[in-house]
N, CA, C and O of each residue as an XYZ file, in Angstrom:
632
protein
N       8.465    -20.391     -5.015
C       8.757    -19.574     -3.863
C      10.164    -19.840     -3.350
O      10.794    -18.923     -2.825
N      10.689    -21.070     -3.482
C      12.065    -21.007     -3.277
C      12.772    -20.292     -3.572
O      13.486    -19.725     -2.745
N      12.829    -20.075     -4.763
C      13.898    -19.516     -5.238
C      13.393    -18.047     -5.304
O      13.828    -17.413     -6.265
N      12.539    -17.376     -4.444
C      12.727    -16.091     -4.402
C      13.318    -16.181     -2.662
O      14.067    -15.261     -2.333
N      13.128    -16.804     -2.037
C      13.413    -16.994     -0.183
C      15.005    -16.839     -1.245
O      15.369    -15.669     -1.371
N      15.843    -17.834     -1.915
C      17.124    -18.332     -2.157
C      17.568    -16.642     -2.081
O      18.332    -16.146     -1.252
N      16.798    -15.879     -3.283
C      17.438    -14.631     -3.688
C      17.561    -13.778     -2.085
O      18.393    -12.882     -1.947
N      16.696    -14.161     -1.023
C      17.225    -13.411      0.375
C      18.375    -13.186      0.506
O      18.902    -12.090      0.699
N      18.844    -14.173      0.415
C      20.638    -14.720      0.782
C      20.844    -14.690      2.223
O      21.817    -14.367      2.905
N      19.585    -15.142      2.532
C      19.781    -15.712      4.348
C      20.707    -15.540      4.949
O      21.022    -14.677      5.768
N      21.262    -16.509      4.489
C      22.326    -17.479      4.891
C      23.957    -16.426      4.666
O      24.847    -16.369      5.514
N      23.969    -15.671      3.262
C      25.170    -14.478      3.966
C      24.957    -14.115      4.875
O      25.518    -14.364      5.942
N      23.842    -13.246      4.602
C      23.397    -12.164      5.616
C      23.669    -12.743      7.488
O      23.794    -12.172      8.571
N      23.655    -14.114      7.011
C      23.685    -14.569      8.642
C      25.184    -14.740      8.863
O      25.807    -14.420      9.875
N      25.625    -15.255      7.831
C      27.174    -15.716      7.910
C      27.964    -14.077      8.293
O      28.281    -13.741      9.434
N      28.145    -13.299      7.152
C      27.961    -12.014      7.802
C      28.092    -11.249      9.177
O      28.905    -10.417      9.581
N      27.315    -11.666      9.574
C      26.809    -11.091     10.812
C      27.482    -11.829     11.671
O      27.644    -11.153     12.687
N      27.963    -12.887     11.782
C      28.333    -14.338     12.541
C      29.876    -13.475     12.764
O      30.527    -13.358     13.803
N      30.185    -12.911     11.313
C      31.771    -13.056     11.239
C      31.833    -11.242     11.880
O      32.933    -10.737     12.106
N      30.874    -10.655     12.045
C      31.081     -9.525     12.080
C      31.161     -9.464     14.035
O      31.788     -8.614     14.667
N      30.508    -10.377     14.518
C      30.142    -10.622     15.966
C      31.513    -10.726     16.590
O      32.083     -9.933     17.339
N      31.959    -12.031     16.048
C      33.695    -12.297     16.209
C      34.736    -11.302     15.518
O      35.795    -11.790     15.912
N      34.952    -10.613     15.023
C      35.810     -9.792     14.761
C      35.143     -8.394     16.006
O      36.073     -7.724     16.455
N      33.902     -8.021     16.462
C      33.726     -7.333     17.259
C      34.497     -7.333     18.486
O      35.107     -6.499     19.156
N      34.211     -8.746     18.542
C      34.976     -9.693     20.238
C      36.270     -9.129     20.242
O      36.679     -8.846     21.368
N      37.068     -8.875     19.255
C      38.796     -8.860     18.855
C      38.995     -7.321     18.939
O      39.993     -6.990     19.581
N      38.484     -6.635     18.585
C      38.501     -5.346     18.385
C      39.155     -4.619     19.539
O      38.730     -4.915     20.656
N      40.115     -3.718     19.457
C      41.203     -3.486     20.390
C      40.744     -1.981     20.652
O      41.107     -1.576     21.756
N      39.766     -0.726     19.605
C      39.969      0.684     19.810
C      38.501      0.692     19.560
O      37.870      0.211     18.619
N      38.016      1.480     20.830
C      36.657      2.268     20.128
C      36.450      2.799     19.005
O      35.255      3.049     18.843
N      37.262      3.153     17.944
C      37.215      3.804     16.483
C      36.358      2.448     15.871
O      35.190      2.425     15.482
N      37.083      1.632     15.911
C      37.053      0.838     15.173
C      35.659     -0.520     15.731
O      35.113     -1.496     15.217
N      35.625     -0.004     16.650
C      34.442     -0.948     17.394
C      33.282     -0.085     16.822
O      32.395     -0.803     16.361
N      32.975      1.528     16.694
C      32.222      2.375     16.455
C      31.983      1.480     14.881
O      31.131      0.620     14.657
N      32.878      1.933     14.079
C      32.700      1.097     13.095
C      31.924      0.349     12.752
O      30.881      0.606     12.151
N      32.497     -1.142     13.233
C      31.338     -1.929     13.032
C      30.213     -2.057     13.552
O      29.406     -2.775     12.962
N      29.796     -1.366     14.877
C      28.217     -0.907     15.097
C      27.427     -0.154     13.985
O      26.200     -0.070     13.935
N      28.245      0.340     13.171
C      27.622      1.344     12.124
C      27.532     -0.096     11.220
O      26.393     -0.525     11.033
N      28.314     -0.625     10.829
C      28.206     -2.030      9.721
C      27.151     -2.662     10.164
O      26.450     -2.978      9.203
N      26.569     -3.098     11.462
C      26.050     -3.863     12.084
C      23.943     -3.323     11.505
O      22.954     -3.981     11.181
N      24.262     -1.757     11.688
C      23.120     -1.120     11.396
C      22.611     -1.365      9.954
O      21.653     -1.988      9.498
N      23.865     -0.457      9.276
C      23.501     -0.235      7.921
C      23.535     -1.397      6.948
O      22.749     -1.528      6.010
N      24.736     -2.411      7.325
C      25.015     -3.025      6.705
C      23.863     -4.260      6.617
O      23.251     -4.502      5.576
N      23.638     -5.121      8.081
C      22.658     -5.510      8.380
C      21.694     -5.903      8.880
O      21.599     -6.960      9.504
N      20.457     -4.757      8.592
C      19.215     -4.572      8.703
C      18.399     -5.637      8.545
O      17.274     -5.654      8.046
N      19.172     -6.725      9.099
C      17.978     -7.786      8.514
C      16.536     -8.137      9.435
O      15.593     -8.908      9.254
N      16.931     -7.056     10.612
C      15.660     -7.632     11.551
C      14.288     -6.672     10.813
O      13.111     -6.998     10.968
N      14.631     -5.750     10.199
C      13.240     -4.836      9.486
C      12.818     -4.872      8.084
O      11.806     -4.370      7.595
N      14.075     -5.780      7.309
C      13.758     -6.486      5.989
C      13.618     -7.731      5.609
O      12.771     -7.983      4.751
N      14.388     -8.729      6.144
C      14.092     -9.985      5.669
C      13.267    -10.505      5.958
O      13.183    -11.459      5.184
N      12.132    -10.541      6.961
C      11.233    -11.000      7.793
C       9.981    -10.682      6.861
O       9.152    -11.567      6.648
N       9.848     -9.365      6.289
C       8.978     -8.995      5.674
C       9.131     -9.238      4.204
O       8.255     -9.191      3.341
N      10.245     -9.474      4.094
C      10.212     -9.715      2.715
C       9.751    -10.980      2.378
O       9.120    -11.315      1.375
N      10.366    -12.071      3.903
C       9.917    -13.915      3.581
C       8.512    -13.802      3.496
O       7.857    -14.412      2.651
N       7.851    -12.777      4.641
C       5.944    -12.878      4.629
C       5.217    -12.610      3.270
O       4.326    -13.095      2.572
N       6.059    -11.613      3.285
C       5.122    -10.603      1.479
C       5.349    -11.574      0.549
O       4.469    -11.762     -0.291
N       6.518    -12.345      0.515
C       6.954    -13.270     -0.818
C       5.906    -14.297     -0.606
O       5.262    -14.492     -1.637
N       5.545    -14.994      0.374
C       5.233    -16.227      0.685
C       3.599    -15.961      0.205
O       3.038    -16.715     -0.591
N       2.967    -14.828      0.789
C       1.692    -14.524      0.736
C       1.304    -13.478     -0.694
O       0.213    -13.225     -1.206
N       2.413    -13.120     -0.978
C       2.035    -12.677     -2.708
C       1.688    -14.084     -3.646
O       0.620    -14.260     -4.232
N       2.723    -14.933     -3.645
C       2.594    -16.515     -4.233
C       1.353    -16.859     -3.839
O       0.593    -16.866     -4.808
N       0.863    -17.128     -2.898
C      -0.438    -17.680     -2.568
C      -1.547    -17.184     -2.932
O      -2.540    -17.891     -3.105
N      -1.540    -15.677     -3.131
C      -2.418    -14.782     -3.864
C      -2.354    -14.692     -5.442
O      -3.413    -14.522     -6.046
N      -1.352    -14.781     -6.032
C      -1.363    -16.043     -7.519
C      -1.710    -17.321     -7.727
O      -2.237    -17.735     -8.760
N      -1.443    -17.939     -6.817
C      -2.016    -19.583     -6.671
C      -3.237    -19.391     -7.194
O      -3.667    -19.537     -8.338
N      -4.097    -18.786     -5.450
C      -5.323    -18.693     -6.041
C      -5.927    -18.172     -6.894
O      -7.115    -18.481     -6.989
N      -5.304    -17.084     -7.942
C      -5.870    -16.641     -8.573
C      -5.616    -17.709     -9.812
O      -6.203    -17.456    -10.864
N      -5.261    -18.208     -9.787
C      -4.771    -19.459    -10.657
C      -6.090    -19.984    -10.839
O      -6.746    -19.793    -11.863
N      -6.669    -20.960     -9.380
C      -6.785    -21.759     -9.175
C      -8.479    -21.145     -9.190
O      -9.461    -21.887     -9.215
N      -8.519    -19.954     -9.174
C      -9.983    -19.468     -9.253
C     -10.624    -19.575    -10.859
O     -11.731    -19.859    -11.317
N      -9.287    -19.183    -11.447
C     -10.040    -19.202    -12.899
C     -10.365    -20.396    -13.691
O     -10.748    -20.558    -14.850
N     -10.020    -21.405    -12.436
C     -11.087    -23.184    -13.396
C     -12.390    -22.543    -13.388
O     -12.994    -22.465    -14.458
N     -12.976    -22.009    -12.183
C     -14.252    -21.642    -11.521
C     -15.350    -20.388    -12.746
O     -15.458    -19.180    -12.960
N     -16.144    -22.161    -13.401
C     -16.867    -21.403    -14.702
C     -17.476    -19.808    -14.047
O     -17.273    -18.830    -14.766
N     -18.128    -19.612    -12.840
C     -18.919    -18.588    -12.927
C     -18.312    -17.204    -12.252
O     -18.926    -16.437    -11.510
N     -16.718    -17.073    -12.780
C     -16.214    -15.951    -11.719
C     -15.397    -14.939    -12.927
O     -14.692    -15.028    -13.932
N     -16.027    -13.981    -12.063
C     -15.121    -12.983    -13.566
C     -13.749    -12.684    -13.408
O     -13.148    -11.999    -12.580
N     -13.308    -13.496    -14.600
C     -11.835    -13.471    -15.097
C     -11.279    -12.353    -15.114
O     -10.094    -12.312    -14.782
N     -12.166    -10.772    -15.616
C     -11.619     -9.792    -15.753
C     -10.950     -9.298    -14.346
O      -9.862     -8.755    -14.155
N     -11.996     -9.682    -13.407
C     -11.515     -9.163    -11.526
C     -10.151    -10.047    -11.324
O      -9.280     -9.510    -10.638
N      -9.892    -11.285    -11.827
C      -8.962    -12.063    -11.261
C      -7.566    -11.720    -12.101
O      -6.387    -11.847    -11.771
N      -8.186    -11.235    -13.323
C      -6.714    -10.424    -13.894
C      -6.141     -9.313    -13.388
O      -4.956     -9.007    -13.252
N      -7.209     -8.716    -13.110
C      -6.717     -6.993    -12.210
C      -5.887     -7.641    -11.214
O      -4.674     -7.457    -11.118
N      -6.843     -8.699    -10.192
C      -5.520     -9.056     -9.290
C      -4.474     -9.235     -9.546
O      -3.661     -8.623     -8.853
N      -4.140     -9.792    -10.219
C      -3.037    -10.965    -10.872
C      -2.139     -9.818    -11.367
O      -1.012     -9.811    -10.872
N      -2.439     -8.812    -12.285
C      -1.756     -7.329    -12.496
C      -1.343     -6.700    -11.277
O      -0.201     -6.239    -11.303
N      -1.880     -6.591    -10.398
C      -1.730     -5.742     -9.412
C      -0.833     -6.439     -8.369
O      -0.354     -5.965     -7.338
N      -0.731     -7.573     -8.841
C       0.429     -8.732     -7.866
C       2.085     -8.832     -8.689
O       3.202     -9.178     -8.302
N       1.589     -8.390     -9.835
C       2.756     -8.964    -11.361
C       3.462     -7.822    -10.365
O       2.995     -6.849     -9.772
N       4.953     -8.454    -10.466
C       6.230     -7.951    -10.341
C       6.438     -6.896     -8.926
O       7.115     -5.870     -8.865
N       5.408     -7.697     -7.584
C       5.905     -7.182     -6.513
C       6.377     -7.824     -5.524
O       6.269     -7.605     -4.317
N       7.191     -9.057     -6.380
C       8.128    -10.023     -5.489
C       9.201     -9.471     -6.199
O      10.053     -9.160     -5.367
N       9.433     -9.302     -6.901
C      10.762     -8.609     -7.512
C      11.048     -7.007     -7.203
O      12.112     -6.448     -7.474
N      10.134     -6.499     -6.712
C       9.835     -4.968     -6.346
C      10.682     -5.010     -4.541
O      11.505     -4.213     -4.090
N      10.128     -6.133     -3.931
C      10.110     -6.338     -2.956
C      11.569     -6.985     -2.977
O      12.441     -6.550     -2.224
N      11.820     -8.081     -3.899
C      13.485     -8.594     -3.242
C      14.394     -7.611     -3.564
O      15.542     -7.639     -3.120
N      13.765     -6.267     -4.699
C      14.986     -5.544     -4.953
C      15.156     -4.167     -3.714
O      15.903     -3.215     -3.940
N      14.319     -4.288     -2.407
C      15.092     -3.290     -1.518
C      16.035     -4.060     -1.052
O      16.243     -5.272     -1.093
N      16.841     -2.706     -0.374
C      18.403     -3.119      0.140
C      18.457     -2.417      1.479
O      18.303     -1.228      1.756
N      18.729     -3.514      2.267
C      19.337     -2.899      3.824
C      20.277     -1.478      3.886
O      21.369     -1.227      3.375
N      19.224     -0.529      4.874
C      19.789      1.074      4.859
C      19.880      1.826      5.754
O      19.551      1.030      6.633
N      20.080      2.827      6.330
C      20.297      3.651      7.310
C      18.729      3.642      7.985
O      18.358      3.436      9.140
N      18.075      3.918      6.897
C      16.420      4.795      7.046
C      15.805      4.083      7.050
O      15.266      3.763      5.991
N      15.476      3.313      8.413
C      14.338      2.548      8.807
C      12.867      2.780      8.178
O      12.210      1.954      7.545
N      12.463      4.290      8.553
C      11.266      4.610      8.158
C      11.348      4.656      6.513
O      10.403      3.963      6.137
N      11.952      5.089      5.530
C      12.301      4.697      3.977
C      11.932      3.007      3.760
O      11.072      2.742      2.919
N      12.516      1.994      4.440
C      12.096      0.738      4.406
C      10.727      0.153      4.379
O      10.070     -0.640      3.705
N      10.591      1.006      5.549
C       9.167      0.595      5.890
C       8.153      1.433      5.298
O       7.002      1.108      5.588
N       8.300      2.485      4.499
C       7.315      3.195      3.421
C       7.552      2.226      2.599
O       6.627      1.427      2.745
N       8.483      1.743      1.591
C       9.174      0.671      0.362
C       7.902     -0.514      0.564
O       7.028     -0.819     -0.248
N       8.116     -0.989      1.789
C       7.554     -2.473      1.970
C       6.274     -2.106      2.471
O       5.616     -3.144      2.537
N       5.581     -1.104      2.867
C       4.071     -0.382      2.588
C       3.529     -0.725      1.482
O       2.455     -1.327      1.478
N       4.090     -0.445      0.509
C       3.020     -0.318     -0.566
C       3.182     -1.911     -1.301
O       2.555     -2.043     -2.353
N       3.654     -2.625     -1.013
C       3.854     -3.800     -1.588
C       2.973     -4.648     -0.935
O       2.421     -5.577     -1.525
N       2.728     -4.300      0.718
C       2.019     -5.036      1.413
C       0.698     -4.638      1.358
O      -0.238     -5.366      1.691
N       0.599     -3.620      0.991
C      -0.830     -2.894      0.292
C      -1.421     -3.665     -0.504
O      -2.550     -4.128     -0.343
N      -0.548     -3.886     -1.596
C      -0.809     -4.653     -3.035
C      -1.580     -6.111     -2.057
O      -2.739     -6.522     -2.022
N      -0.382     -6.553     -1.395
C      -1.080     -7.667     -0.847
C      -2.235     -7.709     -0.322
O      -2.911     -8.738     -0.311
N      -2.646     -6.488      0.228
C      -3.554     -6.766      1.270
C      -4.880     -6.537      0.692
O      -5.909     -6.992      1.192
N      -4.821     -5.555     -0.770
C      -5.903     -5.789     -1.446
C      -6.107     -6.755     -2.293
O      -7.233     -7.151     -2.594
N      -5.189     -7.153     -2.684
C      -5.115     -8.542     -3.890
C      -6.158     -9.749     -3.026
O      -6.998    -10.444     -3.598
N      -5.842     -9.785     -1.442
C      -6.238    -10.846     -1.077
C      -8.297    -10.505     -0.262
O      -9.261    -11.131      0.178
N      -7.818     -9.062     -0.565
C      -9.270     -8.542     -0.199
C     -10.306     -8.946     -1.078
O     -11.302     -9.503     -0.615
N     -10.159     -8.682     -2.563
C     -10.647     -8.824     -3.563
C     -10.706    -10.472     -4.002
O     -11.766    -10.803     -4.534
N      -9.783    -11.430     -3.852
C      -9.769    -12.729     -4.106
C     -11.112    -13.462     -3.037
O     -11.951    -14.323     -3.301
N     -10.830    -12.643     -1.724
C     -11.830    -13.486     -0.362
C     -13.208    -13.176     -1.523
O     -13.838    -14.076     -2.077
N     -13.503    -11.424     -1.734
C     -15.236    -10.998     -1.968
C     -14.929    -12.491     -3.229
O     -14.951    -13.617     -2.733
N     -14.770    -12.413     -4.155
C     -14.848    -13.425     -5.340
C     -15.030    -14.974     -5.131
O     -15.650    -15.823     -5.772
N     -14.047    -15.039     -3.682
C     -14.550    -16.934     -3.716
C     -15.609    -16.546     -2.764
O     -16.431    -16.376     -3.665
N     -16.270    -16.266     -1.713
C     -17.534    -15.771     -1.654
C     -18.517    -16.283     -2.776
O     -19.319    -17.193     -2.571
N     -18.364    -15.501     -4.198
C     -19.542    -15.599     -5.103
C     -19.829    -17.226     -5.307
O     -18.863    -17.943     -5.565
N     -21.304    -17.872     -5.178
C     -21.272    -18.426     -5.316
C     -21.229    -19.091     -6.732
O     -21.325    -18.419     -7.759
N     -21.096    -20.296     -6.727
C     -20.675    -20.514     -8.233
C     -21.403    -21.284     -9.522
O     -21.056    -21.721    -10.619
N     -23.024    -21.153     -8.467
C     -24.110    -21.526     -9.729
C     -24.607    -20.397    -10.369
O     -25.346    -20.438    -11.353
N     -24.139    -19.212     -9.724
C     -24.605    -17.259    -10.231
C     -25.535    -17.013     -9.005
O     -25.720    -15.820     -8.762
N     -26.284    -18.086     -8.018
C     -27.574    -17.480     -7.555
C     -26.778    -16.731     -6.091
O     -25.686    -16.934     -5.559
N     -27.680    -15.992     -5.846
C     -27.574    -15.319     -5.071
C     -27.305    -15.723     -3.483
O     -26.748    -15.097     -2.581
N     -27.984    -17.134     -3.524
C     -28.003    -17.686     -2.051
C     -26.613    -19.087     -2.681
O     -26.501    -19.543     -3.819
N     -25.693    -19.452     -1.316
C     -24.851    -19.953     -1.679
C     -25.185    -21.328     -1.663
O     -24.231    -22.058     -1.395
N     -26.399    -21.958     -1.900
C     -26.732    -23.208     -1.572
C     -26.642    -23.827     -2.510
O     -26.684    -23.178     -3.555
N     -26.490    -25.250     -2.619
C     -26.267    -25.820     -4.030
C     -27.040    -26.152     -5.000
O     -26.762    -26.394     -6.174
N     -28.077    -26.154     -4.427
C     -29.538    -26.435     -5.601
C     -30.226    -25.043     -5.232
O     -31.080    -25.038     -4.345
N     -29.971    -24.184     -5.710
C     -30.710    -22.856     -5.735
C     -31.966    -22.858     -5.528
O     -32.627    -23.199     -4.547
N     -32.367    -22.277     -6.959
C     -33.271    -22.188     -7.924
C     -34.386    -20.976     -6.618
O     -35.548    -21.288     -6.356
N     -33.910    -20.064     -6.178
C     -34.473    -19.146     -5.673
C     -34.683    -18.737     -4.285
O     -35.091    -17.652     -3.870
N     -34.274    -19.975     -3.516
C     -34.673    -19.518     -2.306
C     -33.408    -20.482     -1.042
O     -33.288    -21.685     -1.272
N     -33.123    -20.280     -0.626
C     -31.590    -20.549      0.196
C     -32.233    -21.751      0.850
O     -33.374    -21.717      1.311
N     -31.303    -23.011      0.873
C     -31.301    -24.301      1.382
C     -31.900    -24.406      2.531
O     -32.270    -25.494      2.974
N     -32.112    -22.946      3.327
C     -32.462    -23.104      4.686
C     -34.287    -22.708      5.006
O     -34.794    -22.493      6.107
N     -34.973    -22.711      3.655
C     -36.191    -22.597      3.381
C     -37.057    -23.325      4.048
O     -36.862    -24.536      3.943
N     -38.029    -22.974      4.757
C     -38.566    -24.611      4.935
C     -39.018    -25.200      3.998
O     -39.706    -24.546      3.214
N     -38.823    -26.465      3.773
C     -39.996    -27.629      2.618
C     -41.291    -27.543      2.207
O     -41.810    -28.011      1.194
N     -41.945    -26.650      3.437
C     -43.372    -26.902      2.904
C     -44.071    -24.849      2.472
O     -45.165    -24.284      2.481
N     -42.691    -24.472      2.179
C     -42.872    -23.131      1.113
C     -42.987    -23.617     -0.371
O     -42.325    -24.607     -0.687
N     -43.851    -22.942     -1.400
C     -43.785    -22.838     -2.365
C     -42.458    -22.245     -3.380
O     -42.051    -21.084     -3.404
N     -41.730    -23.870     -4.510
C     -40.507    -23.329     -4.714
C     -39.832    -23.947     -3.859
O     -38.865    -24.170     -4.588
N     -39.595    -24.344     -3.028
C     -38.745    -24.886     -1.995
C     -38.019    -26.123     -2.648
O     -36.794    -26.199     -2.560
N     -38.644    -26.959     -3.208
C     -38.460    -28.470     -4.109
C     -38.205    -27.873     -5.223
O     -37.986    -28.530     -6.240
């Protein structure tokens, strides 16, 4: 995950902005002050992209982790955890490749559907660790038919 935060480029984007603040201060003609309010917009947008891009990056990774980390788990179908895992492939790179723009609402359609991806990837990961992982139906650890919370003196219970 570092090194997709690195590909942000924070740290221009801030430097940037730092140097664009102070050259504002100096600025002698409204032409030219107009200017860099327009730079400031287009150029950078970082309050409606980078923020979302650090969340989606951070929480796409974690939604690979676990899908990682699900498939030790003998009784869970691999095929569901691949769909995820497909449906996650290459939307941190989808996501670091928008670029700060005029069209707010364009941005925020872009980073829609990525957060989509997320939001089902992690929909589908919750139903799956849910399943429990002896196959039975009740999530208790000694099954064998009837949920831990049985009383003792039912038949089957032991």
């Amino acid at each position: 995950m570092t090194g997709a935060i690195r590909e942000l480029r924070i740290t221009s984007q801030t430097d940037g902005l730092t140097a664009l603040k102070t050259k504002v201060g100096t600025e002698t003609t409204v032409a030219a002050l107009k200017d860099d309010a327009k730079k400031m917009i287009v150029d950078y947008r970082v309050f409606i992209l980078t923020g979302p891009k650090m969340r989606l990056t951070a929480a796409i990774d974690t939604e690979l982790a676990a899908v990682t980390k699900l498939h030790d788990n003998k009784n869970i179908d691999d095929a569901k955890l691949d769909a995820v895992a497909a449906g996650l492939n290459g939307k941190v790179d989808t996501l670091l490749g928008f670029t700060p723009g005029p069209d707010g609402d364009a941005i925020r359609a872009e980073v829609k559907t990525v957060r989509d991806a997320a939001k089902d990837a992690h929909t589908q990961l919750k139903a799956l660790r849910r399943q429990p992982s002896n196959g039975c139906r009740y999530r208790s650890s000694g099954c064998g038919g009837r949920s831990s919370r049985t009383p003792h003196w039912l038949p089957g219970s032991r």
